[in-house]
N, C-alpha and C positions, 0 to 999 in steps of 0.2 A: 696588749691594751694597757695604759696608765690607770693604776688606781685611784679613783675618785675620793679628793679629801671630805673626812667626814666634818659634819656640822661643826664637829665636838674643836676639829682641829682648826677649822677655819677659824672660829671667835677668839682660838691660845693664839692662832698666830696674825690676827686679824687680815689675811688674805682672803676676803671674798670672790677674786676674779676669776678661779676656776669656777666656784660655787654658782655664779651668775652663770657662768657661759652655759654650764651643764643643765641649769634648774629653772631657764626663765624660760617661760610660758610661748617664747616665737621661734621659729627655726632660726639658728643664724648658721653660714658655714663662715669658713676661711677657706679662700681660693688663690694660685698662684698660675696665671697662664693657662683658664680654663680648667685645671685640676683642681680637686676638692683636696686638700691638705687637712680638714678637718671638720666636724660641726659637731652638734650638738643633739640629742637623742630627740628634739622634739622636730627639726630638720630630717634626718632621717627617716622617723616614721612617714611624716609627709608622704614620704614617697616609697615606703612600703620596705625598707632598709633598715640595717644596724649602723651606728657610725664607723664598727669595722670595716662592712662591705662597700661605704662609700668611701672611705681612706685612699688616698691617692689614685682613686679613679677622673678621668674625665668626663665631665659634665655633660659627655653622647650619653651615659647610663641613664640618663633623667628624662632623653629624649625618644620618643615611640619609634622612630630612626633613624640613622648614619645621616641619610636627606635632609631631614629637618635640621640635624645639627648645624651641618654645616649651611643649610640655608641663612638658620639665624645671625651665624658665626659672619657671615658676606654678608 
């Protein structure tokens, strides 16, 4: 897992865009082709996850079944 820049270092180097993605208040992920490449801790909870355990999973993890998925997916 990447470590999270702290406050201290985001203001020295004025990058806030890790700081947002990690700290803002809605889930967001980043998705490529149905897989989850990344989100954000407040997405995860969501749905009851770490952002480890959704990391390169496909988006059937979120779904109650394989059925559903692919229902949606068609």
């Amino acid at each position: 897992m990447s470590q999270l820049p702290s406050i201290e270092d985001a203001y020295a180097s004025q990058d806030f865009t890790e700081l947002a993605f990690q700290f803002v208040p809605v889930g967001i992920v980043v998705t490529e082709n149905r897989v989850v490449r990344d989100c954000n801790q407040t997405f995860a909870q969501m749905f009851g996850y770490t952002r480890e355990d959704l990391r390169d999973q496909t988006f059937a993890i979120l779904y109650p079944s394989q059925e559903e998925f692919a229902n949606i997916r068609n």
